[in-house]
C-alpha positions in Angstrom: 88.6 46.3 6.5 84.5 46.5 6.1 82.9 44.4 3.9 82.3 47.4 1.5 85.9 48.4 1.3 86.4 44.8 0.5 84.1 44.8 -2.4 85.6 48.1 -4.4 89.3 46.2 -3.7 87.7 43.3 -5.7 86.1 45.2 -8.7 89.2 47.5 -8.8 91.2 44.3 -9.1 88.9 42.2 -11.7 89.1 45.4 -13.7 92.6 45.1 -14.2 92.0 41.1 -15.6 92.5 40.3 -18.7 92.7 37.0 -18.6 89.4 34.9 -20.1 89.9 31.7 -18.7 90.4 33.4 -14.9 87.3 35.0 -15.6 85.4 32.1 -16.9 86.7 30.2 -13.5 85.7 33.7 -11.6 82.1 33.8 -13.1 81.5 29.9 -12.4 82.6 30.8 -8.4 80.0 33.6 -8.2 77.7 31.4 -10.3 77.6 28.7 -7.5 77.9 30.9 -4.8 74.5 32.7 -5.5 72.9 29.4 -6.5 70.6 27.7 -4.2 72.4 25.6 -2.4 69.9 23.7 -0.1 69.2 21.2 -2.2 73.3 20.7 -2.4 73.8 20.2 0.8 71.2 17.9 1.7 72.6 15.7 -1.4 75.5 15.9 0.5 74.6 15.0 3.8 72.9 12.0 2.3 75.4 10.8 0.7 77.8 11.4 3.9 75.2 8.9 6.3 75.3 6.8 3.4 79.1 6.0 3.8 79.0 5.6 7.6 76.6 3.5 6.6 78.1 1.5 4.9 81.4 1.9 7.0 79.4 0.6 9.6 78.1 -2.6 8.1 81.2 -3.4 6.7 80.9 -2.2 3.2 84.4 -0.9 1.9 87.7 -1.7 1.0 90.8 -1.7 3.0 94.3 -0.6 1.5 95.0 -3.6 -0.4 91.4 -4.1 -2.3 91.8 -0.2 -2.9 94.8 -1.0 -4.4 94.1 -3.6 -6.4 91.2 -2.3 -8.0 93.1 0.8 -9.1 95.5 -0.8 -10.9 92.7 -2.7 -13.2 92.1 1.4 -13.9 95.2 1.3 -14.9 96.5 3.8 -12.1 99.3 2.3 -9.3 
């Protein structure tokens, strides 16, 4: 199917919603996707070589800590 076939299935279908909170959730989705999302993504990929960083010198928890800290959040 083209991409323009696609697109009148879609608005056919969101036609027949009547449902606000799917359209609430369907309007945030095309929201984000036709933000900018450059600045997302290098935010991202920061914070992604910051944990190998941090992986690499030795800065995280194994299993147990992990563990052990949760439950002072009160989850097991």
């Amino acid at each position: 199917m083209d991409i323009q076939a696609e697109i009148n299935w879609i608005h056919q279908e969101i036609d027949k919603v009547k449902d606000p909170s799917f359209v609430d959730k369907l309007k945030h989705l095309l929201q984000f996707e036709n933000s900018e999302k450059t600045e997302t993504n290098i935010d991202y990929n920061i914070d992604i070589d910051k944990a190998l960083n941090d992986i690499k010198n030795g800065n995280y928890f194994d299993e147990v800590e992990a563990r052990a800290i949760s439950k002072k959040w009160g989850r097991t």
